[in-house]
N, C-alpha and C positions, 0 to 999 in steps of 0.2 A: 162720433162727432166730437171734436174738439171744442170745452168749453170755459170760457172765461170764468173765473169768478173774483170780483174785483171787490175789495175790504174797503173802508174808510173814508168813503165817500161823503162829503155833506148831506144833512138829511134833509135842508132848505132846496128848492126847488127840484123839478122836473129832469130826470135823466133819461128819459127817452130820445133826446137826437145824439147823448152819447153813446148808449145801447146799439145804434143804427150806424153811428161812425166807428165803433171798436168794431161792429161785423166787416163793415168795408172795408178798417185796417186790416183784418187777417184774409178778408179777402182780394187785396191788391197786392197780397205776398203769393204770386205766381209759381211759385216752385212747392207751395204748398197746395193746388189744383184744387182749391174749396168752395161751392157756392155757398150763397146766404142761407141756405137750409142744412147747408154742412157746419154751422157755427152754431153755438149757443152761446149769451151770456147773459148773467147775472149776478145780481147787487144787492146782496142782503142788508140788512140794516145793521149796523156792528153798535151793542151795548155797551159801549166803553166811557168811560169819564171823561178822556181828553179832546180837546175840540178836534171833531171829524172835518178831515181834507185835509188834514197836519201832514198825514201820511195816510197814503194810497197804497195798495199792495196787490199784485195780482198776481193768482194763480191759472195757469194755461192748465185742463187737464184733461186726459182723453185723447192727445194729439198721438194717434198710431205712429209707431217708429216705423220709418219705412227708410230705403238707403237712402236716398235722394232728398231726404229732409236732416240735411249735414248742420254741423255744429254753427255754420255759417251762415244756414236758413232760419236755423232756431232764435240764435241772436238778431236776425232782421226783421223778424218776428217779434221779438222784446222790445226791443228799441221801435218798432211801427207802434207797439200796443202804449209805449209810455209816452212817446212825442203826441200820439192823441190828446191822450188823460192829459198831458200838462197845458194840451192848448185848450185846456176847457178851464182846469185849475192851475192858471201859472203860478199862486203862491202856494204850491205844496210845499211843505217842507220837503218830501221825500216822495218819488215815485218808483217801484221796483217791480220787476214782471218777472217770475218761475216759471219755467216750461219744464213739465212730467213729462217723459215721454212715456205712451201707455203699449203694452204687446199686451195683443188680444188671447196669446197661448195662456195667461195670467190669468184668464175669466173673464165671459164677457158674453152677453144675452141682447136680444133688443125684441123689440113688438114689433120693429120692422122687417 
């Protein structure tokens, strides 16, 4: 399952209806065939000195390489995940989204 992890977040208020709008962004990326139990994400609390929301940064990871998730699905996937983030924080200084594509030949276990 492909999952978010998103750095630099404000640590003032509640991000639970972001949590719930970043699943719905990667789940209204249609060519990527995900429901809400196929997404994870999470928001660690980042210990850094500089005011948090300066810059947002997000890791995709987990997302299986399959053919049909083209260089063109990945990017529409970026740009879903950061038009979110910013309409939450429009004064970020900086929002950036990395997609890993993960192959399962590489290692890979689950309890399910």
């Amino acid at each position: 399952m492909p999952m978010l992890v998103v750095y630099g977040l404000p640590e003032k208020g509640s991000h639970e209806e972001l949590f719930h709008t970043l699943k719905r962004a990667v789940m209204d990326v249609a060519e990527l065939k995900l429901g809400e139990n196929s997404v994870s994400v999470k928001m660690p609390r980042d210990h850094v000195p500089m005011e948090l929301g300066a810059e947002i940064i997000v890791m995709v990871e987990c997302l299986t390489a399959k053919p049909d998730r083209t260089e063109e699905v990945r990017d529409k996937l970026a740009s879903a995940i950061v038009k979110t983030i910013q309409s939450y924080f429009p004064d970020a200084n900086l929002i950036e989204c990395f997609i890993k594509p993960f192959e399962r030949g590489q290692g890979f276990a689950s309890s399910k």
